[in-house]
C-alpha positions in Angstrom: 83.4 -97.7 -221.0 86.0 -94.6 -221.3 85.3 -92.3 -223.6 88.6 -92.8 -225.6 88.5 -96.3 -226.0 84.9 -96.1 -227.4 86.3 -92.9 -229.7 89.2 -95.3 -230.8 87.0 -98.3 -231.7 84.7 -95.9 -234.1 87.6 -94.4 -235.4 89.0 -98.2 -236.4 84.9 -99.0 -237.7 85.0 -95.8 -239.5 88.4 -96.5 -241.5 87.7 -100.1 -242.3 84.1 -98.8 -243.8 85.6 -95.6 -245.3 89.1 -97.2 -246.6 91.0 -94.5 -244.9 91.6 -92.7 -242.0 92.2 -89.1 -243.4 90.0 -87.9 -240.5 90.7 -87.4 -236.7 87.9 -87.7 -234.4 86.1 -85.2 -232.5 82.7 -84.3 -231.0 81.9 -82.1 -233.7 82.9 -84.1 -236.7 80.4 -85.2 -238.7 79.4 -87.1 -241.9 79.7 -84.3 -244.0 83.6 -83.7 -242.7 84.9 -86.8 -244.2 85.4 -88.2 -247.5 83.3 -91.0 -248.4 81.0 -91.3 -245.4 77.3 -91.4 -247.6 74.0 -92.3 -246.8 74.8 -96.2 -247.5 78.4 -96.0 -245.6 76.8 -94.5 -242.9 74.4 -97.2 -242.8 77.4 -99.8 -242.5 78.9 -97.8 -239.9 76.3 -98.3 -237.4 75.6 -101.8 -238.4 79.2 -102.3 -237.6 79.3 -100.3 -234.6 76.4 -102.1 -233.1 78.2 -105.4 -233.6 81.5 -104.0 -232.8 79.7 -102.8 -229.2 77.0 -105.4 -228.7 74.5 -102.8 -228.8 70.8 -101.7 -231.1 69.6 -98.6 -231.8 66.7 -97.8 -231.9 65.9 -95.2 -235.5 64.3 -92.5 -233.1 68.0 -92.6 -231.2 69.7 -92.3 -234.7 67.6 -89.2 -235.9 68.3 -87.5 -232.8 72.5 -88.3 -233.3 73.6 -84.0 -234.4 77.9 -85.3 -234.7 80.6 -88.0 -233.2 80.1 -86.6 -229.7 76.1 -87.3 -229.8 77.4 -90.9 -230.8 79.9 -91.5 -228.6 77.5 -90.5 -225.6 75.0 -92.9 -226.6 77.6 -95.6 -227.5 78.3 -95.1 -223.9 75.3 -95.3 -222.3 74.2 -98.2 -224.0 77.5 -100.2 -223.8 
């Protein structure tokens, strides 16, 4: 799957989680950079990004994410 379309589906999870989309996607962003995103958000996010991609993580692969570009590569590798 191209990196874009993955970027632009997690962009569309993180505003219907979030309830905005005052952020633009990058490899560096992380939770910390947008408004809202907390420890319970984040856990919605990747419940819906696992739906959203037909894909499970594994915890060990979700402690290792650093930012959106660690995310995307393993959203990629396991879509």
């Amino acid at each position: 799957m191209e990196i874009d379309t993955i970027k632009e589906r997690v962009g569309e999870v993180l505003a219907s989680i979030l309830e905005h989309n005052n952020f633009e996607i990058h490899d560096e962003l992380t939770a910390k950079d947008v408004d809202g995103w907390d420890s319970l958000s984040h856990m919605m996010i990747i419940t819906k990004i696992e739906e959203e991609f037909g894909i499970r993580f594994k915890l060990r692969e979700l402690n290792k994410l650093k930012n959106m570009g660690s995310l995307v590569s393993l959203i990629q590798t396991k879509a």
